[in-house]
Phi, psi and omega in degrees: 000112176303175184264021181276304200307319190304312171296300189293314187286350175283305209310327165298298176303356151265342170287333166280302173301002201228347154286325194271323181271353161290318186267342181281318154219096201295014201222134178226176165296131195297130186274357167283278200301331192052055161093352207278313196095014187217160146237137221273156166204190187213096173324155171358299193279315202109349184293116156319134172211198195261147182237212182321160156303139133333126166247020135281350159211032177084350190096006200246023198066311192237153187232164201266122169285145172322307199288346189267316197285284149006310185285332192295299208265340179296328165314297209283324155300336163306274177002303173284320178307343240205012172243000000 
């Protein structure tokens, strides 16, 4: 197996894996916040507390994965095209 052959085929099966886990959960953790909805800060003593909401996901945690978002939009445009 040359080594091109070697390249396209991981780069596909990994391209399928990472379609299967977008479909399977289209939602992942948020990367500011690491899932919490807040950001941790630390009073005076060093003691962790709760500090602001996220305003990258609202406070909820999840945020919509790329591969999902991508999918979203190609979708809504078939759509609008095909009506």
């Amino acid at each position: 197996m040359t080594p091109a052959l070697l390249a396209i085929t991981l780069l596909i099966g990994i391209t399928l894996c990472y379609a299967a886990v977008c479909a399977a959960s289209p939602f992942g953790n948020c990367r500011k916040c690491r899932g919490f909805g807040f950001a941790t800060t630390t009073d005076r003593k060093g003691r962790l507390k709760r500090g602001k909401p996220c305003r990258r996901c609202d406070a909820t945690g999840k945020r919509i994965r790329i591969g999902r978002w991508l999918f979203n939009r190609a979708a809504r445009i078939h759509h609008d095209g095909t009506r």
